[in-house]
C-alpha positions as CSV (number, residue, x, y, z in Angstrom):
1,X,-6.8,3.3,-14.6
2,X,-7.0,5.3,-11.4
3,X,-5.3,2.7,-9.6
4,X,-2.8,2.0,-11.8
5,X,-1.8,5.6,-12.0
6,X,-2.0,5.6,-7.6
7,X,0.6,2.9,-7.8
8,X,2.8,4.4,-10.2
9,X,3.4,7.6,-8.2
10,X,3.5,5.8,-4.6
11,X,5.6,3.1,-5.8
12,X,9.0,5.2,-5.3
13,X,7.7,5.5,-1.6
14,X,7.9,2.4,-0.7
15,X,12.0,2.4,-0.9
16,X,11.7,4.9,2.1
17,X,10.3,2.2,4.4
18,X,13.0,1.3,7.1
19,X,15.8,-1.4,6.1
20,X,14.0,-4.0,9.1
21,X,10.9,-4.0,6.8
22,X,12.8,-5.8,3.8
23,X,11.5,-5.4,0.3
24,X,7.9,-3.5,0.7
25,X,5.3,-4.1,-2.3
26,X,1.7,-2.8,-2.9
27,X,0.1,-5.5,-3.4
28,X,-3.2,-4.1,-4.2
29,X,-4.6,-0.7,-4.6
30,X,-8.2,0.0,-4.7
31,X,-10.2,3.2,-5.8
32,X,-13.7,3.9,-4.0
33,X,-16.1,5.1,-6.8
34,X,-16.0,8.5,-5.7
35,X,-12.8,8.7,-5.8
36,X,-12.4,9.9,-2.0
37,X,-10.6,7.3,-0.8
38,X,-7.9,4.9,-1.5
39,X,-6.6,1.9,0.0
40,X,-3.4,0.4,-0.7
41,X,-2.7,-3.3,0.4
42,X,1.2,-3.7,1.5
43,X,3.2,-6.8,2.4
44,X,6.9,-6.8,3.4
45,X,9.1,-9.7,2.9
46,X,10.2,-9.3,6.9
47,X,8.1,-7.2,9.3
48,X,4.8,-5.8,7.5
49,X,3.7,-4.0,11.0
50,X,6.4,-2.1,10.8
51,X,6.3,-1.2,7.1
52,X,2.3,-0.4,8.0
53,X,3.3,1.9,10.4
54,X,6.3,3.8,9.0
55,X,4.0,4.4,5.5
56,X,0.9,5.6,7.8
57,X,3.4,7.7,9.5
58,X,4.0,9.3,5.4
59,X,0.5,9.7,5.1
60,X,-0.2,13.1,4.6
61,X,3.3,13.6,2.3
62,X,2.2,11.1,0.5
63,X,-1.4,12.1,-0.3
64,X,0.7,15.5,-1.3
65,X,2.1,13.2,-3.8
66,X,-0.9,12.4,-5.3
67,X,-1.7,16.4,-6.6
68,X,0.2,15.1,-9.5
69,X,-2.3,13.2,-10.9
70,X,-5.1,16.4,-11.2
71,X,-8.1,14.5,-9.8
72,X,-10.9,16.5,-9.1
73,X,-10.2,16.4,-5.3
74,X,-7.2,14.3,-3.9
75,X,-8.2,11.2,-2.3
76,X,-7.3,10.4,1.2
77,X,-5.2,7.3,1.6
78,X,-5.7,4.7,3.7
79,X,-2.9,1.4,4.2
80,X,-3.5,-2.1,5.5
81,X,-1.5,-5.6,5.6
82,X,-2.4,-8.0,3.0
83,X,-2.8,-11.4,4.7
84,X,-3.5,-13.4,1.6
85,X,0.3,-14.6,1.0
86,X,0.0,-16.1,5.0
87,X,-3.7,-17.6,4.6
88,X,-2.1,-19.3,1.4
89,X,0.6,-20.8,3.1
90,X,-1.3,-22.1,6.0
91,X,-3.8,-23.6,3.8
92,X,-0.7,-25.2,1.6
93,X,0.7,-26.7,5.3
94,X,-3.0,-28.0,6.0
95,X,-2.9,-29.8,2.7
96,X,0.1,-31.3,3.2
């Protein structure tokens, strides 16, 4: 639920990543059970390093963002590439 509600307010953020990036999605968003951290799993249709590093660049603004969901305390964010799309299609080329 926590998750869900993460992704719904950094969603609109992800539009701010620069045009080189292409289309930026979350992927995955995952909650610690304290609720201290979160870490959001990215992939951009072009260049994800740069998408990684313009969003870890927004950190702090976007953690701002996050007030809105009145949490106890506001989690600190944490970004990373998600690698499953390429280890899919380097299996699929292995099959082949």
């Amino acid at each position: 639920m926590i998750a869900t509600s993460v992704r719904r307010v950094l969603a609109p953020a992800l539009r701010s990543c620069p045009p080189e990036c292409g289309i930026v999605s979350m992927t995955e968003v995952e909650v610690s059970p304290d609720l201290q951290w979160v870490t959001v799993s990215i992939s951009a249709l072009k260049d994800s390093p740069s998408a990684l590093a313009h969003l870890k660049e927004q950190t702090s603004r976007l953690r701002g963002l996050l007030k809105k969901l009145e949490l106890h305390r506001v989690p600190f964010l944490r970004f990373k590439i998600d690698t499953r799309g390429e280890s899919a299609e380097r299996l699929d080329t292995l099959l082949r």
